[in-house]
C-alpha positions as CSV (number, residue, x, y, z in Angstrom):
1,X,-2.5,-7.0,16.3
2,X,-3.1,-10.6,16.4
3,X,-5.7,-13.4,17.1
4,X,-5.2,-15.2,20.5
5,X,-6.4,-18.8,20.8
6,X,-6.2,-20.2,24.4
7,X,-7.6,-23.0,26.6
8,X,-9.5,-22.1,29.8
9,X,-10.4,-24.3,32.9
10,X,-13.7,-22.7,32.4
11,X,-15.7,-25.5,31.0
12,X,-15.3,-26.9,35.0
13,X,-17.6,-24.5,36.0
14,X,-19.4,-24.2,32.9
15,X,-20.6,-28.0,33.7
16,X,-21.4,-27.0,37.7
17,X,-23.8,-24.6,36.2
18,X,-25.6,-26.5,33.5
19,X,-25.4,-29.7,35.2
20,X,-25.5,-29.4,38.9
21,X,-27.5,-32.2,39.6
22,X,-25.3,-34.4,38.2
23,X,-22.4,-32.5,39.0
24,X,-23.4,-33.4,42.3
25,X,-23.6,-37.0,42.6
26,X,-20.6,-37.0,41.1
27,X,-19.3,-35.4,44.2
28,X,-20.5,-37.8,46.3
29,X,-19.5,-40.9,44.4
30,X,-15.7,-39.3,44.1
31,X,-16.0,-38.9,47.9
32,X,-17.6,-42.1,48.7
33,X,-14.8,-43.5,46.6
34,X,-12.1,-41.8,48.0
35,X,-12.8,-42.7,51.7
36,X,-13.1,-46.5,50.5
37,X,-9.6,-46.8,49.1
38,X,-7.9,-48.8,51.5
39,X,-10.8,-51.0,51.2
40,X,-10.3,-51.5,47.6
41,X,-6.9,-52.6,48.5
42,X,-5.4,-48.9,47.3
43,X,-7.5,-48.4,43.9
44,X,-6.7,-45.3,42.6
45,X,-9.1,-42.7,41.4
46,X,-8.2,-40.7,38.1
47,X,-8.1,-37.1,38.4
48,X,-11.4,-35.5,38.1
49,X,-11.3,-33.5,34.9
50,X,-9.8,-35.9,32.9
51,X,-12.5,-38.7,34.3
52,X,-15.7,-36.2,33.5
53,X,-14.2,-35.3,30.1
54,X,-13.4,-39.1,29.4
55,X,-16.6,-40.0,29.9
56,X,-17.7,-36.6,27.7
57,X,-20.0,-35.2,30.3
58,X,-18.2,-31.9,29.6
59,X,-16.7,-30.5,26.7
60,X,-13.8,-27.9,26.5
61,X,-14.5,-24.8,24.9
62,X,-12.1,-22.7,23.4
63,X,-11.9,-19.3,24.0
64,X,-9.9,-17.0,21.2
65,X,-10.0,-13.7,20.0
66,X,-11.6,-12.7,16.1
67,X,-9.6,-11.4,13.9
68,X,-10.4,-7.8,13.3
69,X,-11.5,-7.3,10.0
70,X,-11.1,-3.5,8.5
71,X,-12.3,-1.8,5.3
72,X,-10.3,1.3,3.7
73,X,-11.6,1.7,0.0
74,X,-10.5,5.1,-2.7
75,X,-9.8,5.6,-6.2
76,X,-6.1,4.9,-5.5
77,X,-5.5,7.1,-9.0
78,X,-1.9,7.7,-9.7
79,X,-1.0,5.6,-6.7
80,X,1.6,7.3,-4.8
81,X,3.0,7.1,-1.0
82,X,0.3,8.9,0.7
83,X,-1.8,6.3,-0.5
84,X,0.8,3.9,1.2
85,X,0.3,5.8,3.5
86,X,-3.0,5.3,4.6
87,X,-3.3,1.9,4.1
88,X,-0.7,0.8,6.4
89,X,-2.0,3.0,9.3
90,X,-5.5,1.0,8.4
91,X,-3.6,-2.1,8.4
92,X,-2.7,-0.7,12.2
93,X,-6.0,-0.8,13.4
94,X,-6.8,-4.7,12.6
95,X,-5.7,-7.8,11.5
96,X,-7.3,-7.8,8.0
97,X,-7.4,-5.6,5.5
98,X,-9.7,-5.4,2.9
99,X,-9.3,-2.8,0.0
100,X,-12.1,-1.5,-2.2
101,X,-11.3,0.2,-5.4
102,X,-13.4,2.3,-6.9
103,X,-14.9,1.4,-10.2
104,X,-13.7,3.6,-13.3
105,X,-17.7,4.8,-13.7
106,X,-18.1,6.1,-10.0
107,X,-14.8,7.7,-10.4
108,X,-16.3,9.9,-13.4
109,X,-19.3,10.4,-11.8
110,X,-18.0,11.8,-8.9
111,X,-14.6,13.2,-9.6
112,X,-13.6,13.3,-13.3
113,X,-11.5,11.1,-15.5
114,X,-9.2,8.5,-14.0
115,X,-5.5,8.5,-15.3
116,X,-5.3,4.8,-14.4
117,X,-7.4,1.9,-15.7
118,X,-9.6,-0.4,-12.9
119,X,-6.7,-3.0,-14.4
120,X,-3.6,-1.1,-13.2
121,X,-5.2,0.2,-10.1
122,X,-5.7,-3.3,-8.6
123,X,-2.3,-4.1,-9.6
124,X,-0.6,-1.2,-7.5
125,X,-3.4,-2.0,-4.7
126,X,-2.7,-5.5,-4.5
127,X,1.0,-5.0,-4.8
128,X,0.9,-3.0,-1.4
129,X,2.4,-4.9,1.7
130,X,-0.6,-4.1,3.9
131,X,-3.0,-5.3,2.2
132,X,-4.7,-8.6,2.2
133,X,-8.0,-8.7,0.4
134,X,-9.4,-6.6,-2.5
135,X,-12.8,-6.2,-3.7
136,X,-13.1,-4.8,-7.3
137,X,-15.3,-1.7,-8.5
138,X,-16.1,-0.6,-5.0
139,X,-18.6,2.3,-4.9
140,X,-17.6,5.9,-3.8
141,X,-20.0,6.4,-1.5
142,X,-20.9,3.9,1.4
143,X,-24.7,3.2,0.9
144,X,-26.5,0.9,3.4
145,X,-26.9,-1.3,0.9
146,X,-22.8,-1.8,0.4
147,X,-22.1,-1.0,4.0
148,X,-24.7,-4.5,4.9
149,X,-22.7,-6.3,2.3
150,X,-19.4,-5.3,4.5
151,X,-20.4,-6.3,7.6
152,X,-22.6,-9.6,7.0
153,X,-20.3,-11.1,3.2
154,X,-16.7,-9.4,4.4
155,X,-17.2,-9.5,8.2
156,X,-15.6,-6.1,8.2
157,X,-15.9,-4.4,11.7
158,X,-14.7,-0.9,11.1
159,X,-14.7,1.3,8.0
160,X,-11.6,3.0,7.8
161,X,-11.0,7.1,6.2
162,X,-8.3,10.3,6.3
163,X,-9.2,12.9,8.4
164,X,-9.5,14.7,5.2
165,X,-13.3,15.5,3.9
166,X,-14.6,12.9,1.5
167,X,-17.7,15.3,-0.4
168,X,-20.4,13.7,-2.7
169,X,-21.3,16.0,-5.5
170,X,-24.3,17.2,-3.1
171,X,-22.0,18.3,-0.5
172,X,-22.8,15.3,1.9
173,X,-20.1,13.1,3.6
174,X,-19.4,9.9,1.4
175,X,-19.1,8.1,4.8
176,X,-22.1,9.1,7.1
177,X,-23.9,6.2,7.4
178,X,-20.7,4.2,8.8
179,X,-20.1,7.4,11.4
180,X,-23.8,6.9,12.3
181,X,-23.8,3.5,13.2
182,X,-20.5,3.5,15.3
183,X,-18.1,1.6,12.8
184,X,-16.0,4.4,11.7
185,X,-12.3,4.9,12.9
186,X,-10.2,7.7,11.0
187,X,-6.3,7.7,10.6
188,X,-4.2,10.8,9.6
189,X,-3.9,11.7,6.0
190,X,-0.2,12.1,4.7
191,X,1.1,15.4,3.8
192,X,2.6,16.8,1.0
193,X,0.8,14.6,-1.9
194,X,-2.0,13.6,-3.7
195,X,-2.9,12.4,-6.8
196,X,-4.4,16.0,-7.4
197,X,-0.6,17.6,-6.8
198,X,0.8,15.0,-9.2
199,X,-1.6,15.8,-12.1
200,X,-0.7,19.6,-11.7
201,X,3.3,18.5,-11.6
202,X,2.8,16.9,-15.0
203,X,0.6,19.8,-16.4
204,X,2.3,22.9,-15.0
205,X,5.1,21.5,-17.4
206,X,2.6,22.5,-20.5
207,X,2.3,26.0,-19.3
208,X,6.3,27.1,-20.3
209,X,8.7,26.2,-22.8
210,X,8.0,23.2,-24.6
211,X,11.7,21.5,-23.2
212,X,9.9,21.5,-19.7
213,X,7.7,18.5,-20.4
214,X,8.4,14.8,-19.9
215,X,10.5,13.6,-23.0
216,X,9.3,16.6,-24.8
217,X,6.1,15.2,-25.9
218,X,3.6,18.3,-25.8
219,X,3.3,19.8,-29.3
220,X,3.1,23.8,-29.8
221,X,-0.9,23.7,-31.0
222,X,-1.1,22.0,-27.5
223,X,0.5,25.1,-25.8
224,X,-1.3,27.5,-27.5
225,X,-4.7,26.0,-26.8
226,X,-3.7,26.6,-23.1
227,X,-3.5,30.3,-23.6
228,X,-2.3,31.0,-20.5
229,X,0.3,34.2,-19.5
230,X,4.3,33.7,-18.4
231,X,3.0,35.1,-15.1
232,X,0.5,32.5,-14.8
233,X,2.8,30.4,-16.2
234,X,5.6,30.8,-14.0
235,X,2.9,30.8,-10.8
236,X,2.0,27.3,-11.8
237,X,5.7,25.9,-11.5
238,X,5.3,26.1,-7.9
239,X,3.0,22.8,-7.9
240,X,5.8,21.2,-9.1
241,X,7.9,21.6,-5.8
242,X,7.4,18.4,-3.4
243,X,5.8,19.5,-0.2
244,X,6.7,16.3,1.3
245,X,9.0,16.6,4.7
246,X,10.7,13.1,4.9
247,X,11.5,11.6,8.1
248,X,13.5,9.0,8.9
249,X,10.7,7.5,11.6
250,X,8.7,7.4,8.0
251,X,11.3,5.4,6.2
252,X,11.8,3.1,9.2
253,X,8.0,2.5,9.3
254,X,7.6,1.7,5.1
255,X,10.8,-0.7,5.7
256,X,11.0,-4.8,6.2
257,X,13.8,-4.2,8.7
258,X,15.4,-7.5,7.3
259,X,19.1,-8.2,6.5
260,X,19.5,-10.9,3.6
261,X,20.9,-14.2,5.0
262,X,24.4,-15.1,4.4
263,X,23.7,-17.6,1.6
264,X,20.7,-15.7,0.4
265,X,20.2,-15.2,-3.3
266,X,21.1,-11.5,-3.6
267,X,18.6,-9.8,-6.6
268,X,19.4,-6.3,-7.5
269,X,17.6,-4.2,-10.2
270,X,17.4,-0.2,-10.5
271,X,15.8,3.1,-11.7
272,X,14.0,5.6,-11.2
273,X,10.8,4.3,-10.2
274,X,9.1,7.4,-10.8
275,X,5.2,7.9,-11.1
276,X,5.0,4.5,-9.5
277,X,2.9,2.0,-12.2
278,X,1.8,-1.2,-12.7
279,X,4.6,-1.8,-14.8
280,X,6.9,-1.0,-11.8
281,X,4.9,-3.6,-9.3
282,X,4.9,-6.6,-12.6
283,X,8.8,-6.2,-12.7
284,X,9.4,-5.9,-9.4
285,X,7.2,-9.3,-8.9
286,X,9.2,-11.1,-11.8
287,X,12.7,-9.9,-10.4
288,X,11.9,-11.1,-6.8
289,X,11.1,-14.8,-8.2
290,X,14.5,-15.3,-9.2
291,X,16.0,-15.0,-5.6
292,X,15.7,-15.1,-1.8
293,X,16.1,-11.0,-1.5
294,X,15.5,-8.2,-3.7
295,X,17.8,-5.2,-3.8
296,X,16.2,-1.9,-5.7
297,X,18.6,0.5,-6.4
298,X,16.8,3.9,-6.7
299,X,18.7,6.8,-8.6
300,X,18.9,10.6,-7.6
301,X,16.9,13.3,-8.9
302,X,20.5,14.9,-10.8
303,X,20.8,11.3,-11.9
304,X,17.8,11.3,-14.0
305,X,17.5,14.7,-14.8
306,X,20.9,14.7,-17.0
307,X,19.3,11.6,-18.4
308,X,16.1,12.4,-19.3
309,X,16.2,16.0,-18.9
310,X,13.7,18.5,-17.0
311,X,11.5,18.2,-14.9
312,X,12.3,14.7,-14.8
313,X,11.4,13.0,-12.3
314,X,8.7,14.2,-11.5
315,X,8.3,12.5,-8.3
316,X,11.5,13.5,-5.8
317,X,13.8,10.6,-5.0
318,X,12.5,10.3,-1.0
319,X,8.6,10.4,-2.7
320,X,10.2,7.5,-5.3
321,X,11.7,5.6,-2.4
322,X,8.7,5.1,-0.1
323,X,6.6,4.0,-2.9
324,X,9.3,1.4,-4.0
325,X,9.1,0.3,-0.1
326,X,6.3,-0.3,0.0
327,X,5.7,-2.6,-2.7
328,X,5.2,-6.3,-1.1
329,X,8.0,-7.8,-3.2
330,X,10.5,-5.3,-2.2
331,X,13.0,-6.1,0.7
332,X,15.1,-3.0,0.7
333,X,16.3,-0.3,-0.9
334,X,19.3,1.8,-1.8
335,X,18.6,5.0,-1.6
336,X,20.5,7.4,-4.0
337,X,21.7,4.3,-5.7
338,X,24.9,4.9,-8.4
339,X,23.8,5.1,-12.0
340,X,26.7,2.4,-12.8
341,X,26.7,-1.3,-11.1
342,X,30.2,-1.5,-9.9
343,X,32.0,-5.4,-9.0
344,X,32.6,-3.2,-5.6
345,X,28.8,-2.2,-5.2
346,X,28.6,-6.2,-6.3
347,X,30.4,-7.6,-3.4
348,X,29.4,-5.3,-0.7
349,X,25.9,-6.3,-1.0
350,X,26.3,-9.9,-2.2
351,X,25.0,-9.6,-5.4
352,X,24.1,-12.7,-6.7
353,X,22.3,-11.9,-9.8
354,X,21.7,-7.8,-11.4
355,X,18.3,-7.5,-14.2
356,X,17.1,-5.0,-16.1
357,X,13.4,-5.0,-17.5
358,X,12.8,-5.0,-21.5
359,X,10.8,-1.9,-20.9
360,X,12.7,1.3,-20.1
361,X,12.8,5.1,-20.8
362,X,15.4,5.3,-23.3
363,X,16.0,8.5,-23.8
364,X,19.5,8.9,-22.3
365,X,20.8,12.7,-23.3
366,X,24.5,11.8,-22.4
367,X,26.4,11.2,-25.1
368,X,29.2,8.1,-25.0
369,X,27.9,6.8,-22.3
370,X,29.7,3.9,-20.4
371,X,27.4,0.4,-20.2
372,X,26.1,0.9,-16.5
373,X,26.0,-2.9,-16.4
374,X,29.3,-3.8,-18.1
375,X,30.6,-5.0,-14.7
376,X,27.8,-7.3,-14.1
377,X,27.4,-8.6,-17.5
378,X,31.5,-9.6,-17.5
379,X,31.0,-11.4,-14.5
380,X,27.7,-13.3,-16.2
381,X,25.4,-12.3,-13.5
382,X,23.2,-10.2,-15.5
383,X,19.9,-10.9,-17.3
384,X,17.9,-9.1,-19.3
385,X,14.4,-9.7,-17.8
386,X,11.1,-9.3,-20.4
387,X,8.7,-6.8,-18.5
388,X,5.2,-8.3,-18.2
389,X,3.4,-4.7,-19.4
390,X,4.5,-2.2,-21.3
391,X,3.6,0.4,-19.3
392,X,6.3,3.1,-18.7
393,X,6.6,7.2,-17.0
394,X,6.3,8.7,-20.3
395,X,3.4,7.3,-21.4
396,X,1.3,7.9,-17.9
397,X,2.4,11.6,-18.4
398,X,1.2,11.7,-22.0
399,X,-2.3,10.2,-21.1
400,X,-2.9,13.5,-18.7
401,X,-1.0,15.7,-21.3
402,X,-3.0,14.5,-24.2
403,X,-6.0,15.2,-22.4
404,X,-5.1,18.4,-20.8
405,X,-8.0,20.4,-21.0
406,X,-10.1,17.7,-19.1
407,X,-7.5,17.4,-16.2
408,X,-7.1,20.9,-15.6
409,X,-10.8,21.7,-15.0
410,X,-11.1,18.4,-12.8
411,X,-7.8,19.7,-10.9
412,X,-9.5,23.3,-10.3
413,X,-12.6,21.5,-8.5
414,X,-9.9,19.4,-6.5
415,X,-7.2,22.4,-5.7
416,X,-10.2,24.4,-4.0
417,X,-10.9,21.8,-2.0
418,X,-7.1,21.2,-0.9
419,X,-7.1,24.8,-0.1
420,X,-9.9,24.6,2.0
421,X,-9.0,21.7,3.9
422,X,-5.4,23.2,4.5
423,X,-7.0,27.0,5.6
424,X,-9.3,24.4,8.1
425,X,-6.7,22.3,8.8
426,X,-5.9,21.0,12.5
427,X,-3.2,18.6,14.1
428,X,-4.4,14.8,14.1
429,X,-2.9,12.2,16.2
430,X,-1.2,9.4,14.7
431,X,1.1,8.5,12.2
């Protein structure tokens, strides 16, 4: 969608009506005029609109169509592609969009414990290609008092939401006041993730052997606290298995559809991208300064497992691609991409320039390893590029890990509620 300005002959009779009297003796005078040309020795008489707006009888008005102005706001906690998701089919249904994130305060009041800081959560909201404008520490529930400030400050028309239920601690609808007064438009909530699935990926880990967690970081006092069975235990690995069904109409949609130019300045950088960060968004913004195009090259799930070891990653490599998509800086990806930069992967895609941020998992488990970037660095055309936070996978999974016993009882609240919504759950148009 789009504004449309035109121009329309309509001011004419816009000037009959509000000024027919003098509309009219006009008339007469053009007429009079007219028949006396020969007279006059052939005096011409200039075309009637431009004489009336000459003399500013009339004025032109300009017709356009407003902008349409919508509001999507959530916690946006562990930001992931169904997130993505939702904002781009929100983008969809205006011209605008404005983004409210939820303060830390509201999100403890309402929901538990955020993983994420307000900080990194505007960072991986702003860094969404959809979005245009962000207002900070946004309430959870629309109250007529924010929902006036929407539509009179932030001329927002419509307040966007999932199909999903969003429940106040009483039970009632966080968004009844917008459904009451007519502004309300719902989109389709993505399948197969949430922020609730994530945090039970990263603990269900806990609940084994100790080898199962990210870079081995959970200590056996931490185990035994949990106290749980190997049944239970073994029950539990099934919320790490991805319930995400990736389409190629999905990919198509999260994609720029752009082909570099021919003398474009080719800038590639790669990873795993998983348990998408603010880190992730602050490299990816540095790396796309120093060119025209940036190339991401995302590696496969076997990749990084023999790196890093189970269950790395934790996100699946089409989950990992669509968030790296999505990312405004980002013009495409490689999906799959090759753990080593070869001069062959160099020249097929033009590469002018290959970086590496200063902040990476280095935990590599495979022993004389070959330089992935010795080809690039023999040709001088790589560069070591210093990562604006230090911010990494490992230590995301070690804030939920180290508080454990918080995130499991704020996970139990959330998994009834995913149950219940998938045991009520019925088809919704869109995409």
């Amino acid at each position: 969608m789009g504004s449309i300005e035109f121009e329309s002959n309509g001011w004419i009779w816009d000037g009959v009506y509000n000024f027919s009297h003098l509309f009219g003796g006009i008339m007469l005078t053009a007429a009079v005029l007219g028949l006396s040309t020969s007279y006059f020795g052939g005096i011409g008489m200039p075309g009637l609109p431009c004489f009336w707006t000459d003399f500013g009888l009339f004025h032109k008005k300009k017709y356009g169509k407003k902008p349409v102005r919508v509001y999507m706001d959530g916690c946006f906690d562990l930001m992931h592609y169904g997130h993505a998701n939702a904002l781009r089919q929100a983008k969809a249904l205006g011209d605008v969009l404005v983004v409210g994130v939820v303060s830390d305060e509201e999100i403890i009041a309402n929901k538990g414990p955020p993983v994420l800081s307000m900080e990194e959560r505007l960072v991986l909201v702003k860094g969404l290609k959809w979005v245009d404008e962000v207002i900070a520490s946004a309430p959870y529930e629309i109250t007529e008092k924010f929902m006036d400030s929407l539509f009179n400050e932030h001329k927002i028309d419509y307040i966007i939401h999932g199909d999903d239920p969003c429940l106040l601690p009483d039970g009632t609808d966080a968004y009844a006041l917008a459904k009451k007064v007519g502004r309300y438009k719902q989109i389709k909530r993505t399948e197969g993730v949430s922020s609730t699935d994530i945090v039970g990926r990263i603990l269900s880990c806990m609940k084994g052997d100790n080898t199962d967690c990210p870079n081995n970081t959970t200590q056996p006092e931490q185990l035994n606290d949990m106290n749980e069975s190997k049944t239970e235990a073994s029950q539990s690995k099934g919320s790490q298995i991805s319930h995400f069904l990736p389409t190629s109409r999905r990919i198509v949609q999260f994609s720029n559809g752009k082909a570099p130019g021919p003398n474009a300045r080719v800038v590639y950088i790669d990873g795993a991208f998983d348990l998408f960060h603010a880190g992730h968004v602050e490299i990816l913004r540095s790396a796309r300064q120093l060119g025209d195009f940036l190339l991401v090259g995302i590696h496969t799930d076997q990749t990084i497992s023999e790196h890093r070891g189970p269950p790395n990653p934790i996100m699946h490599l089409h989950e990992r691609s669509l968030s790296v998509l999505a990312c405004r800086y980002v013009d495409e990806v490689i999906i799959g991409a090759p753990w080593e930069v070869t001069k062959d992967m160099i020249t097929t895609f033009n590469i002018s320039l290959v970086v590496r941020g200063t902040v990476a998992e280095n935990n590599s488990l495979m022993k004389d390893e070959v330089d992935p970037y010795a080809a690039p660095k023999s040709m001088g055309i790589f560069r070591l590029l210093q990562s604006p936070k230090d911010i990494t996978t490992t230590s995301v999974a070690k804030r939920i890990i180290a508080n454990h016993e918080i995130y499991k009882k704020r996970n139990a609240k959330k998994t009834e509620s995913e149950k219940r919504y998938y045991a009520d759950k019925k088809f919704v148009s869109g995409d």
